[in-house]
C-alpha positions in Angstrom: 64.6 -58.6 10.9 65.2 -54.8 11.5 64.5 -54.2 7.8 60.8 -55.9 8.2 60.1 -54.0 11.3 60.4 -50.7 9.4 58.5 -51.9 6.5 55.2 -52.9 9.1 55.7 -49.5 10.8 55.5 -47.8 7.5 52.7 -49.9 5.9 50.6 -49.1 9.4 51.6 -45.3 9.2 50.0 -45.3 5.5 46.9 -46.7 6.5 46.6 -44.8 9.1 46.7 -41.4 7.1 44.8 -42.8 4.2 42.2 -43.9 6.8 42.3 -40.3 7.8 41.9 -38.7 4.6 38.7 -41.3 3.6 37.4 -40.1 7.6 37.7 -36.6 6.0 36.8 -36.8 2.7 33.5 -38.3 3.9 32.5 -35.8 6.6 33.0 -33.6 4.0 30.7 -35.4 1.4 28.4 -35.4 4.1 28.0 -31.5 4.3 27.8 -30.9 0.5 24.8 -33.1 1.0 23.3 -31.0 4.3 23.7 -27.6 1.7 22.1 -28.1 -1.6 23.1 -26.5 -4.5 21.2 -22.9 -4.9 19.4 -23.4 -8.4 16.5 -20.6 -9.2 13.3 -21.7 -10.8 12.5 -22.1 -14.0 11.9 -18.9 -16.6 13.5 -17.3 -13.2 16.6 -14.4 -12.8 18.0 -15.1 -9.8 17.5 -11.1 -9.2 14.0 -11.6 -9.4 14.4 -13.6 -6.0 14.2 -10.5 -3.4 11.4 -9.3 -5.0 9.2 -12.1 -4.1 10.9 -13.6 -1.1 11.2 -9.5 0.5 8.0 -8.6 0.2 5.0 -9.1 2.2 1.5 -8.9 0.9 -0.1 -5.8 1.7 -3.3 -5.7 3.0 -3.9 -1.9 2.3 -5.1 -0.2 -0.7 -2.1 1.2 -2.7 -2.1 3.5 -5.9 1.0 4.0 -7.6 1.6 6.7 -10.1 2.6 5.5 -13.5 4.2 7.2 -16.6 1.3 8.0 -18.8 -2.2 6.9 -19.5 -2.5 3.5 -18.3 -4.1 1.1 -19.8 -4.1 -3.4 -20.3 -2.7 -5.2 -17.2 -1.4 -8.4 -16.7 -0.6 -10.5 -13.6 2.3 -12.9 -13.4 1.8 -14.7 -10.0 4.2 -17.2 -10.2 7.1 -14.7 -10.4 5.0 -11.6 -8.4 4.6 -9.2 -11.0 1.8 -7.0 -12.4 3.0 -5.4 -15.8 1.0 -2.6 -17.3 0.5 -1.0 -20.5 1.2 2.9 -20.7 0.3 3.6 -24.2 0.1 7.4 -22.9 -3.2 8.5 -25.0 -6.8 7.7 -25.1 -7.4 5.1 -28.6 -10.2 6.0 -30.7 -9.4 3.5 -31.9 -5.4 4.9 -32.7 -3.6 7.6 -30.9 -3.6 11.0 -32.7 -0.1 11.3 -32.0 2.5 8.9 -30.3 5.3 9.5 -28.1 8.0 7.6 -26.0 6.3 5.1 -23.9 6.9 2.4 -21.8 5.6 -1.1 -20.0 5.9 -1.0 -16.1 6.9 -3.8 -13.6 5.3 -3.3 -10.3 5.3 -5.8 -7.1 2.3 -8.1 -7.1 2.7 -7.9 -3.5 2.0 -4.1 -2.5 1.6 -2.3 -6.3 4.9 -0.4 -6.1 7.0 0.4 -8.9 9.9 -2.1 -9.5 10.9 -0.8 -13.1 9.5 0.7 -16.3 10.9 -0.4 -19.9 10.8 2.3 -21.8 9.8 1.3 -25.7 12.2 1.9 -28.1 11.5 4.4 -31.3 10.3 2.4 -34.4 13.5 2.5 -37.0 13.2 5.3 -39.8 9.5 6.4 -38.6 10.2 8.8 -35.9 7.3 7.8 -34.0 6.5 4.8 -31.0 4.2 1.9 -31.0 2.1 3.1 -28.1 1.3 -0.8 -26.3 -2.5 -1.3 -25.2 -3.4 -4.7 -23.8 -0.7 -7.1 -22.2 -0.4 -10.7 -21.6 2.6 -13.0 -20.2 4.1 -16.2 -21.6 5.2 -19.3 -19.3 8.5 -18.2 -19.7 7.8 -14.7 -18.3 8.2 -12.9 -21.5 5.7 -9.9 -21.9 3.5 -9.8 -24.9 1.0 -6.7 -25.9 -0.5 -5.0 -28.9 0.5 -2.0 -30.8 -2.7 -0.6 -32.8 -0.7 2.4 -33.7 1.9 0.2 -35.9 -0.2 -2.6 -36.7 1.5 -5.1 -35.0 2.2 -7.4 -32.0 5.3 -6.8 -29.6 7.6 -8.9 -27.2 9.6 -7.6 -24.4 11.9 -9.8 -22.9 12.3 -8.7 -19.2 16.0 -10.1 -18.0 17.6 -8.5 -21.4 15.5 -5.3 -21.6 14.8 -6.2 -25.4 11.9 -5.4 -27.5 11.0 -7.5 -30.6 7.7 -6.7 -33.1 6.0 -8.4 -35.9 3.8 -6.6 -38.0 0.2 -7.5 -38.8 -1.8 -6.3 -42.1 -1.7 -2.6 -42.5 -5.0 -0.8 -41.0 -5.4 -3.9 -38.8 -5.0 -2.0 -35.2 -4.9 -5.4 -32.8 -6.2 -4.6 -29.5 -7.2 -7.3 -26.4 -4.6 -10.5 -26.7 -4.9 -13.7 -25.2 -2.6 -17.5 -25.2 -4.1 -20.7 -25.6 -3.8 -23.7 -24.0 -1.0 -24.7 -26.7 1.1 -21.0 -26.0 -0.3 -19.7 -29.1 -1.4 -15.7 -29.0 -5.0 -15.1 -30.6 -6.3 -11.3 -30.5 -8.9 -9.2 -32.4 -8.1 -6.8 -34.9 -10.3 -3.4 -34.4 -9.7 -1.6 -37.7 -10.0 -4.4 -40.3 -12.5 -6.8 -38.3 -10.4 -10.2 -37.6 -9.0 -12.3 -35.5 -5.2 -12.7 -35.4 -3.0 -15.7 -34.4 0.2 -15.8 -33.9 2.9 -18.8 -33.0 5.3 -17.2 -30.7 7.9 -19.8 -31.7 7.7 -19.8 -35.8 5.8 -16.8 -36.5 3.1 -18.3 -37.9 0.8 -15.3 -38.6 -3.4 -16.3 -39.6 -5.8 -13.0 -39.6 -9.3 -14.7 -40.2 -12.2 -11.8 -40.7 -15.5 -12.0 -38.7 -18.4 -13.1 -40.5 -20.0 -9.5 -39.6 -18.6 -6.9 -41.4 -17.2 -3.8 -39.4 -18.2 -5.8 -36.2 -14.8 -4.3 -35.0 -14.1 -7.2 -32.8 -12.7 -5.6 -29.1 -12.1 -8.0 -26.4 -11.7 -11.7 -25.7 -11.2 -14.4 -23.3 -10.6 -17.8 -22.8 -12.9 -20.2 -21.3 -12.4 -23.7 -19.1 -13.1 -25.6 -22.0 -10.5 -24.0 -24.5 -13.2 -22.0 -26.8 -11.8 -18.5 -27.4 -14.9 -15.6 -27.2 -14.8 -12.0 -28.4 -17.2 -8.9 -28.2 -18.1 -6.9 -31.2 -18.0 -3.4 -30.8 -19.4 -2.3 -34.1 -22.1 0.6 -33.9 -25.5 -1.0 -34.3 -24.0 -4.4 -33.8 -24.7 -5.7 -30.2 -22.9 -9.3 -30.4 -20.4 -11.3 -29.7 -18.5 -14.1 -31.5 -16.4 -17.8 -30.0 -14.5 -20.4 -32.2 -12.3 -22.8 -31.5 -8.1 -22.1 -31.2 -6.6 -24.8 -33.9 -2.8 -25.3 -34.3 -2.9 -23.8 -37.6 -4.4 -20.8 -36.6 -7.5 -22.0 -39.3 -11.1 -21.5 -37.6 -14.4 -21.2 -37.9 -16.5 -18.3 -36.1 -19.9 -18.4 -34.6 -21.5 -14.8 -33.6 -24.2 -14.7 -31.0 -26.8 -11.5 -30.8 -26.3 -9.7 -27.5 -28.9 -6.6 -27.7 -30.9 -4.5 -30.6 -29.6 -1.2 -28.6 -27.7 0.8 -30.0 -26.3 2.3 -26.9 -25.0 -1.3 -26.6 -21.3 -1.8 -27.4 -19.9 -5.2 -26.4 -16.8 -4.0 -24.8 -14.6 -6.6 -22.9 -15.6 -9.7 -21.9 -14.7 -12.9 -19.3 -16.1 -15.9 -18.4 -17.1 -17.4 -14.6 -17.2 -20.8 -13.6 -19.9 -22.6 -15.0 -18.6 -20.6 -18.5 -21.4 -18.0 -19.0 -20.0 -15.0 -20.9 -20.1 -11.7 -19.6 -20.0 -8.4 -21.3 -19.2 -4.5 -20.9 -21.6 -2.9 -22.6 -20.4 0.5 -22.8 -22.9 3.5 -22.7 -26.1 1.7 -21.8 -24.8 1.1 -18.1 -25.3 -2.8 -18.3 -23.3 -6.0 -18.2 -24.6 -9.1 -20.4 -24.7 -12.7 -19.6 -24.6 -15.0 -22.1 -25.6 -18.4 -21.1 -24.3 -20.7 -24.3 -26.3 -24.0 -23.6 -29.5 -22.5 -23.7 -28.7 -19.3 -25.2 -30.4 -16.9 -23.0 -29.4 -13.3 -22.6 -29.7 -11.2 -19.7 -28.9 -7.8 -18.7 -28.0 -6.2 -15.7 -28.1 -2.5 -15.1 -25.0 -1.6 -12.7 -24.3 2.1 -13.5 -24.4 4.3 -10.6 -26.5 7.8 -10.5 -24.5 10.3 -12.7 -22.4 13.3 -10.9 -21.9 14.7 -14.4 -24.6 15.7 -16.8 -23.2 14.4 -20.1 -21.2 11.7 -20.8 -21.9 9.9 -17.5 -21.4 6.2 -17.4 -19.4 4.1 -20.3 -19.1 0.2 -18.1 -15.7 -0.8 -19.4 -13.6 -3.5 -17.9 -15.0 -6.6 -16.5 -13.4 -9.6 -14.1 -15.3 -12.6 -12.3 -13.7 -13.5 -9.0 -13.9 -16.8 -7.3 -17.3 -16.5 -6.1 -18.5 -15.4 -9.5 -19.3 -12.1 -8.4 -18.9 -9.9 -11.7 -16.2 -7.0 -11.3 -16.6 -3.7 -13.1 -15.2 -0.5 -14.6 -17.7 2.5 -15.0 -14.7 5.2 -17.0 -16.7 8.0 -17.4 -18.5 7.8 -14.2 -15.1 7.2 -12.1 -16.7 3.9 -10.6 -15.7 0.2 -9.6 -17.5 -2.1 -8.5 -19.1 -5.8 -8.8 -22.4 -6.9 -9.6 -23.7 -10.1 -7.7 -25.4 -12.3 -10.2 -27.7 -14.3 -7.9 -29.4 -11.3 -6.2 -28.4 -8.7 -9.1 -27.3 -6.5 -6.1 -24.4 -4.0 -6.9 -21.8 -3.0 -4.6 -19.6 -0.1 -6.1 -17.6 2.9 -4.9 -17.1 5.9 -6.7 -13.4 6.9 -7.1 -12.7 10.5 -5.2 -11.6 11.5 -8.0 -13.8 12.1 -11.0 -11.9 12.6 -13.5 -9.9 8.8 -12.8 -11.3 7.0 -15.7 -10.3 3.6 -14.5 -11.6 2.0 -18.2 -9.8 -1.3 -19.5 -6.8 -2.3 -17.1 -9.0 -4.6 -14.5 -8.3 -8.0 -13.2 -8.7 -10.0 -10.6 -5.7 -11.9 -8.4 -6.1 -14.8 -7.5 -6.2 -13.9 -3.8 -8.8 -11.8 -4.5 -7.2 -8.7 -4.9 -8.1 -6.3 -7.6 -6.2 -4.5 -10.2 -7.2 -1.7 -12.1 -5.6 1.3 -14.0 -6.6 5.0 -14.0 -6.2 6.7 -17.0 -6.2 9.9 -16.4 -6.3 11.8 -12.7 -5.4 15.0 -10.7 -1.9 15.2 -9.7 0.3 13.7 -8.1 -1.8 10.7 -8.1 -3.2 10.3 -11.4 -2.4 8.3 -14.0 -1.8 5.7 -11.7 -2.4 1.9 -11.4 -4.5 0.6 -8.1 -4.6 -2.0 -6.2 -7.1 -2.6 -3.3 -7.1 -6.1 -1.2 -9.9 -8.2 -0.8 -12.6 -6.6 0.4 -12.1 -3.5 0.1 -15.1 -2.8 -2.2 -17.6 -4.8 0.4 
């Protein structure tokens, strides 16, 4: 009888701990559920975290000094970034020399300087690529063109690694833009083409422009997918659209802008309802081109001169959200933005007038605006810009 006692008591001790331990074990489950696992975003370092969850955004005008000579920019808003081009010369359309440059990553959220990736010298030429326009891939890789080596580069942020792929010899790509598919198409200044390039197999299609020496300069991307690029040709005065394709295979249609010859389609964008708008260099205008019915008008935005020769080349161009027309007057030191509706212009000249803010311009989505100053008085210039909304009204 003794014996059978002891077993109960033992049996009831046992279920008492291992009721314990399934009391504990639980409450502990319980917590692990109350504190998820930390995972970061996609195509996201975990040390790019601070930089957007640290900083606030600025609503003061900033200008931050840069290495040398800046020039393409490129937002990336879903990480906070601005990247920049700092091919540290003026094109024409190459550099007459080339010399260790870089690609700088600066907060989207105030324009400071977070880093700046110094491009590495090209093997057995003793010279550097010299980048010039700038784009970003979904998985935040940086892509830009070399015209001084003929060919396209890849920087790949979290490693600090450059790649390049060559395009034809003489070829000089310039402005760069990705597809709905991720594909890269971009002009080709020198040889008068258009490039396209499959970031994933390689796949490299140059397809010349119907005009020769049209010397094909910028190009963007509509809502509807069409791909449109100016021609920058002497005596040339158009522009040109296809189609992107899969194979990189297409068909080009060119449009007549203007019989000037003061007229050099520079850079280009696209508003809402998809009109295409122009730079047009040394005549002081920006073109819209309305595709449905074709019409073509031109819009004088220049500023009065305050130098006697060489005074106004319009340069880079942006629509905002309420289709007001954003531009870059280099040799005049101006930006400003033209509203279409009234053909009013609202600009302010740059106090200094020897800024050149020229192809680096684009608009945030917040309505902030980006632009690069090439050259500049020290200890401000070269230096990339950034001024809130509004601050041009």
């Amino acid at each position: 009888m003794q014996r059978y006692v002891s077993i109960s008591i033992s049996c009831l001790l046992l279920l008492i701990i291992l009721g314990c331990i399934c009391i504990y074990l639980y409450k502990d489950t319980q917590q692990m559920h109350l504190q998820p696992e930390y995972k970061p975003r996609p195509h996201q370092t975990p040390i790019e975290h601070p930089e957007i969850m640290q900083r606030v955004q600025s609503m003061q005008a900033h200008r931050a000094s840069t290495k040398a000579s800046p020039w393409g920019i490129a937002l990336d808003e879903q990480r906070g970034f601005a990247w920049v081009a700092e091919p540290g010369c003026e094109m024409a359309p190459l550099c007459q020399s080339a010399f260790p440059t870089s690609i700088g990553k600066y907060a989207l959220a105030d324009g400071s300087l977070i880093a700046n990736f110094r491009e590495p010298e090209i093997v057995g030429a003793g010279a550097y690529s010299n980048p010039l326009f700038v784009q970003v891939s979904p998985d935040g890789h940086v892509w830009f063109s070399e015209p001084n080596s003929d060919a396209i580069g890849e920087l790949d942020p979290d490693e600090g690694r450059y790649q390049q792929w060559k395009t034809t010899p003489g070829s000089a790509p310039y402005d760069l833009v990705f597809d709905a598919n991720g594909n890269l198409w971009f002009t080709e200044l020198t040889s008068s083409s258009i490039g396209f390039f499959n970031t994933h197999t390689r796949h490299l299609v140059e397809t010349p422009t119907p005009t020769v020496e049209s010397h094909p300069y910028g190009l963007t991307l509509d809502h509807q997918g069409h791909i449109w690029f100016a021609e920058n040709g002497s005596d040339i005065g158009q522009i040109g659209t296809f189609t992107p394709t899969l194979s990189g295979n297409i068909s080009i249609t060119e449009y007549r802008l203007d019989d000037g010859a003061d007229s050099r389609p520079h850079l280009i964008t696209t508003d809402r309802q998809d009109d295409i708008w122009v730079s047009d260099g040394f005549s002081g205008t920006i073109s819209r081109f309305s595709p449905k019915p074709g019409v073509v008008i031109h819009y004088t935005v220049a500023l009065p001169c305050r130098r006697i020769y060489n005074c106004t080349h319009i340069s880079g161009i942006s629509a905002d959200s309420q289709d007001h027309i954003w531009f870059t007057d280099s040799l005049n030191a101006t930006v400003g933005y033209l509203i279409p509706v009234s053909g009013k212009v609202k600009a302010r000249l740059i106090t200094d007038p020897t800024a050149h803010p020229h192809d680096g311009l684009i608009l945030q989505s917040n309505g902030t605006v980006w632009f690069t100053e090439q050259y500049g008085e020290q200890p401000f210039g070269p230096a990339l810009v950034m001024w809130p909304r509004g601050m041009a009204h």
